[in-house]
N, C-alpha and C positions, 0 to 999 in steps of 0.2 A: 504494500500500500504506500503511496506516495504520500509527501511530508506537507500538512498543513498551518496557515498562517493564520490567526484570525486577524478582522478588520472590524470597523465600524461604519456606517454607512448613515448619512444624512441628508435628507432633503430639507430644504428652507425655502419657504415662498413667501413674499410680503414683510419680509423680514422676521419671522415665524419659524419657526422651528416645527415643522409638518412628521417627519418622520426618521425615526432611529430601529436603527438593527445593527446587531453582532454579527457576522456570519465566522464561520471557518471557511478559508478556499486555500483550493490546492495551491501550493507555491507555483509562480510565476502565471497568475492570476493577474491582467490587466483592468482597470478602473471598468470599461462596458462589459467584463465578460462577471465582474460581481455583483454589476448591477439588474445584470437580467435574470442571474444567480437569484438575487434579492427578492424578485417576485411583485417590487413596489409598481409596476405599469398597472398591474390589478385595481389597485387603490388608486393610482395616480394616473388616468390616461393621459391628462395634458401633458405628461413627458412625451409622448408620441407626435404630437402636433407644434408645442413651442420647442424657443430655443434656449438649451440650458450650457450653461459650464460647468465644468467640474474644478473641482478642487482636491488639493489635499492638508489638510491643519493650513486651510488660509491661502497657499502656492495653489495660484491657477497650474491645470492640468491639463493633456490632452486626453481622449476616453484611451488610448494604446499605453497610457503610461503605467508601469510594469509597480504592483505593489510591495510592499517591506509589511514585516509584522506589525502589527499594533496603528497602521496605520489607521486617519477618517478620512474616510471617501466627503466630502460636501458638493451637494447639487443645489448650485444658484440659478433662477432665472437672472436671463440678462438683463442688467437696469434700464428702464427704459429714457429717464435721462441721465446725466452725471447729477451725482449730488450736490458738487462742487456749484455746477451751473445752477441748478434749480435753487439754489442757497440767492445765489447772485440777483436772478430774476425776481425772488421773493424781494430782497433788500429794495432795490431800484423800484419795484411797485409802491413801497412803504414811504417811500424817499419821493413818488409824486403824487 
C-alpha cells in the first residue's frame, strides 16, 4: 500500500469560511486531484460554473501544484474588485 499524506481543505466565499475537510491522499496528490477526492462539487456546484483560485496557507497556487503533509488547500473566488480600489472609490464619494 502506498504512503499517505493528510491535508486540509477549505472553501471560503464572501469572505466566509463555507467548508473544511481532512482528507488523507496518497503522496504526490496534486491541489485538483484532492479536490474532487473531497466530494465538495456535491454541496458546492458553483465550483463548476465560477472562477476560483486556489491557494495554499495564503500562497496562490496553481490546481497541478504537487502537495506536502499537513498542508490547506484554500478555494477563493476571485475578487470581483480590488479592495484596494473599492476602499478608494468609497473615500472620493464621501469627499463629494
Amino acid at each position: 500500500m502506498g504512503e499517505y499524506i493528510s491535508i486540509e481543505l477549505i472553501l471560503i466565499l464572501d469572505g466566509e469560511q463555507e467548508f473544511e475537510e481532512k482528507l488523507l491522499v496518497p503522496r504526490g496528490t496534486v491541489i485538483m486531484d484532492a479536490i474532487l477526492q473531497s466530494g465538495i462539487y456535491k454541496n458546492h456546484p458553483e465550483l463548476h460554473t465560477n472562477t476560483f483560485n486556489f491557494g495554499v496557507y495564503g500562497k496562490e497556487r496553481d490546481a497541478d501544484y504537487l502537495l506536502s503533509p499537513n498542508d490547506r488547500i484554500e478555494i477563493y473566488r476571485e475578487l470581483a474588485q480590488d479592495p484596494k480600489e473599492r476602499r478608494k472609490k468609497l473615500i472620493s464619494k464621501k469627499q463629494t
